[in-house]
C-alpha positions in Angstrom: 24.6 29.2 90.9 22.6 31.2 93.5 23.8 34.1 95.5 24.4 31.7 98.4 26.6 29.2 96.9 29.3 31.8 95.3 32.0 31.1 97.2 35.0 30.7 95.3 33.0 31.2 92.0 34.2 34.2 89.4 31.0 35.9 89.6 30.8 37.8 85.7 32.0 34.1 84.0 29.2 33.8 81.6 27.2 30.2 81.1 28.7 29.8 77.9 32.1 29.9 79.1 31.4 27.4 82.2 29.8 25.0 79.7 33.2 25.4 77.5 35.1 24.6 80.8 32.9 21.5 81.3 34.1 20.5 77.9 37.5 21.0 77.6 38.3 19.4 81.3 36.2 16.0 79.6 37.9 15.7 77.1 41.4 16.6 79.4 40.1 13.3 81.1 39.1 11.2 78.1 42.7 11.5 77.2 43.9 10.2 80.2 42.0 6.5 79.6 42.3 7.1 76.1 37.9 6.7 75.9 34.8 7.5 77.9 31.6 9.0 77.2 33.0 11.1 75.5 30.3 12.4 73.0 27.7 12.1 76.1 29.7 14.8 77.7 30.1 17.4 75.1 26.5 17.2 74.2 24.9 17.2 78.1 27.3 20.7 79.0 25.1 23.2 78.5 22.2 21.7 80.7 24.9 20.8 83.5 26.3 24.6 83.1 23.1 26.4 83.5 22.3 23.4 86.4 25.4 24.3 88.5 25.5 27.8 88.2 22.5 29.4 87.5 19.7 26.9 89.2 21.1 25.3 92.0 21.7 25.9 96.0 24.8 24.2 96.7 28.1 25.0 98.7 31.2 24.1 97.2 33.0 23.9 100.8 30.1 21.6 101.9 28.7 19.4 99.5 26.8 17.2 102.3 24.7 21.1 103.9 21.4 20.1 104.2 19.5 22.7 102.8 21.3 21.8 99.3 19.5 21.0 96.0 20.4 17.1 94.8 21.6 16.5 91.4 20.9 12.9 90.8 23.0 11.4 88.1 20.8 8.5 86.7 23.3 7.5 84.2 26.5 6.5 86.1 28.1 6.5 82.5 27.9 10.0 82.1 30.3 10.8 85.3 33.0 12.1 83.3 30.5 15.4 82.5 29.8 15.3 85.8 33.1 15.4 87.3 34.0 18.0 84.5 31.0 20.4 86.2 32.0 19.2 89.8 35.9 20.4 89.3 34.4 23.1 88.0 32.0 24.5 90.8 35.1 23.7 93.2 33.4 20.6 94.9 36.2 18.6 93.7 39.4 19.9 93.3 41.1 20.2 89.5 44.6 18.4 90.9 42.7 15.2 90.3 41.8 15.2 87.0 45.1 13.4 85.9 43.5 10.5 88.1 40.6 10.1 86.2 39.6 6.5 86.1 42.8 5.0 87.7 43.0 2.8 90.8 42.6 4.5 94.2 41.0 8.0 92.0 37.9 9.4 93.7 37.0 9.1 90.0 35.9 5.9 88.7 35.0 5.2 85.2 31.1 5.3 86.4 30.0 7.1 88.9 29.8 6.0 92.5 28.4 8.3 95.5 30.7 6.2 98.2 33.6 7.7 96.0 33.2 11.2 95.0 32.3 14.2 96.9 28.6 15.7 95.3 27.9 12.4 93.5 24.8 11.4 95.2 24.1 8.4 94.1 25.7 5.6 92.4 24.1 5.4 88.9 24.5 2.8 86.1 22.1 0.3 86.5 19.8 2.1 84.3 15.9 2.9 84.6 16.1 3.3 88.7 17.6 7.1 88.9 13.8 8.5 89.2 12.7 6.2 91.9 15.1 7.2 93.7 14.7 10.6 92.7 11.1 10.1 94.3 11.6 8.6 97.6 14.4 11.6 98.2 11.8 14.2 97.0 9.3 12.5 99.5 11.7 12.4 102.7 12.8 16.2 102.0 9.2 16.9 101.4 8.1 15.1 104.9 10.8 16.9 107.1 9.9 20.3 105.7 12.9 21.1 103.3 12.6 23.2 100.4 15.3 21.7 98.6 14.7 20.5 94.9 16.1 17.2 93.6 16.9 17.2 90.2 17.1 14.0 88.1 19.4 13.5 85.1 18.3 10.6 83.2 18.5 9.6 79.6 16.2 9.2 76.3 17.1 5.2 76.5 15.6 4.9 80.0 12.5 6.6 78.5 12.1 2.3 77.6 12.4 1.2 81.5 8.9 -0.1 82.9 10.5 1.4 86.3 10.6 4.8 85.1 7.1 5.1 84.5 6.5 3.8 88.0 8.1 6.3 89.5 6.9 9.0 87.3 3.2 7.4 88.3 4.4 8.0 92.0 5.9 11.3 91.7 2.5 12.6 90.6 0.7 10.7 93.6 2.5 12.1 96.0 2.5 15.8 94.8 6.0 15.8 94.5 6.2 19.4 93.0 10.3 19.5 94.4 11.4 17.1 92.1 12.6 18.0 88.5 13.5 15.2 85.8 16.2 16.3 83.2 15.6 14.3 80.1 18.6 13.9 77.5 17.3 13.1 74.7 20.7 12.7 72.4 18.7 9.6 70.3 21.5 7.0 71.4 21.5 4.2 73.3 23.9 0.7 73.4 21.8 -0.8 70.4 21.5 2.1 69.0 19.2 5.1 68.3 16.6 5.3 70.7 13.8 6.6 68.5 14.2 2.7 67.1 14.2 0.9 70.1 10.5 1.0 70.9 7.2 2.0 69.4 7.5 6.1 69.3 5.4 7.6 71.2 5.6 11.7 71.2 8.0 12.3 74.9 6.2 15.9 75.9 2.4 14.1 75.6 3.4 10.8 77.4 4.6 13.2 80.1 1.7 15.6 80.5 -0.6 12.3 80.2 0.8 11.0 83.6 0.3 14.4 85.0 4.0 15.8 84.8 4.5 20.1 84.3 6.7 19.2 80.8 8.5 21.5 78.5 11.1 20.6 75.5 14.1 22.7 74.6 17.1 22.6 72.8 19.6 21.5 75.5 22.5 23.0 73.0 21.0 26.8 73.5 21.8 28.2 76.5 19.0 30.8 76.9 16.7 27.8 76.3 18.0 25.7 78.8 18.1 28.3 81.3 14.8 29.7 80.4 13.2 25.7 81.2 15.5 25.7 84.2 13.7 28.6 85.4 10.1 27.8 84.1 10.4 24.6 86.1 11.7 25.7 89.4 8.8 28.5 89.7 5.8 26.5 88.2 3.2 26.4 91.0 1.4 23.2 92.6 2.8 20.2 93.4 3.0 18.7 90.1 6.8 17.3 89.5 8.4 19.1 86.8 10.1 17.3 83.5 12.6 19.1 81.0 13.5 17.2 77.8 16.7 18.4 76.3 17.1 18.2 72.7 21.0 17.8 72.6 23.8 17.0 69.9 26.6 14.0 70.3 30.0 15.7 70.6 28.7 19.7 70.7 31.4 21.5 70.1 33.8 19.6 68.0 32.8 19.6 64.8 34.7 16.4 63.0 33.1 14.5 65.7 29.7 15.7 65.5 29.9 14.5 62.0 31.2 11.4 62.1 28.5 8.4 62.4 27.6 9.2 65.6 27.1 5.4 68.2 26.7 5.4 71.8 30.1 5.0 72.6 32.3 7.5 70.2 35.5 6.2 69.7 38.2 9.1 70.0 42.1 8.0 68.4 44.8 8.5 70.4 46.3 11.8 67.8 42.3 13.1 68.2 41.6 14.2 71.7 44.5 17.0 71.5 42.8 18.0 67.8 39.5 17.9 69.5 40.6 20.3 72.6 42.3 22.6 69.1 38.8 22.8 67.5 37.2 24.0 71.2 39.9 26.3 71.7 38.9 28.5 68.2 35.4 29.0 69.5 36.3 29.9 73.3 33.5 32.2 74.8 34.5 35.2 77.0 
């Protein structure tokens, strides 16, 4: 998080420990429905960590200030990470985590931006988070505001046509504010993602369409930061695109090495085992 948007954050909690909050407060919620993305959450909260509190402007007390950076979340069915990081940052408040995905909670199963404070758009119908992604990036652009908008989208929406639209006119219109987050996990609902199409290497279709691209291992925190960085101070008006490298269910071992799906099923006796295996490798 920058200086600016500190308030109410402890100030020497390392990344490593924020992205173990992240964890352990998804999987607090996964036990409340008894599912959800589970495996999508542990293995996307470094990158959310290192987005929250080391590369964006927000304020916690006013997640509508102008001058903030937007975190798009493309795939609505990752809200359960996000909520984790929002709780976190103190945009939404940790009472409400009992709530999660119950009638009346501020949050639903998949994410919705006319619900939940610092959602900022409703996400789901997959393949349209970077067009929209764009036409914010343009509109902040136009009026003069140097806030970024950041884009977390996933490695199965790599296959939408309407991605590569938008990427197209991202590049057209200089869009140098705008920064894609990629999470390449190699999952999607009919299974890995490297299957689903004809591969293509990710990094040169990006630099092909004219995109400032780096890859990283989204489960090492120096790397993700390090990209974070890299992409925020590249120069020109070329957007920026970070593909994450990241592993289904980081953190809790028996689950990373189970056959890993798109949706991990987690037994009701599991999720309290799961928060025991976290607990043994708590950061400082």
């Amino acid at each position: 998080m920058r200086p600016d948007a500190r308030l109410g954050a402890i100030a020497n909690m390392s990344l490593e420990r924020r992205a173990w909050n992240i964890r352990h407060k998804a999987l607090r919620m996964g036990e409340v429905q008894g599912q959800g993305y589970i495996g999508q959450a542990l293995g996307i909260a470094d990158v959310l960590a290192a987005s929250y509190f080391h590369a964006l402007d927000y304020r916690p007390e006013d997640p509508e200030w102008e001058g903030r950076d937007r975190f798009l979340l493309s795939i609505g069915h990752y809200a359960i990470a996000l909520y984790a990081v929002l709780m976190e940052a103190g945009i939404l408040p940790e009472e409400e985590l009992e709530t999660y995905g119950m009638d009346d909670s501020r949050m639903p199963m998949s994410g919705m931006a006319s619900y939940t404070p610092g959602m900022e758009i409703t996400g789901g119908s997959l393949g349209q988070g970077l067009g929209i992604a764009v036409g914010m990036a343009m509109g902040l652009k136009r009026k003069g505001n140097g806030a970024f908008v950041y884009n977390l989208m996933s490695d199965g929406e790599l296959g939408e046509g309407s991605t590569w639209e938008a990427a197209m006119s991202a590049v057209q219109h200089g869009l140098g504010n705008l920064i894609n987050l990629v999470d390449f996990n190699d999952q999607q609902a009919d299974g890995k993602s490297t299957a689903a199409l004809a591969r293509v290497p990710e990094e040169a279709k990006w630099v092909a369409f004219g995109w400032h691209t780096q890859r990283v291992d989204g489960n090492d925190m120096a790397a993700v930061v390090g990209a974070l960085d890299r992409a925020r101070a590249a120069s020109g008006d070329r957007p920026r695109v970070i593909i994450f490298d990241t592993t289904m269910c980081k953190g809790v071992d028996f689950l990373e090495t189970r056959e890993i799906t798109h949706f991990v099923r987690v037994e009701p006796d599991e999720w309290a085992k799961a928060r025991a295996v976290l607990d043994e490798g708590m950061p400082q």
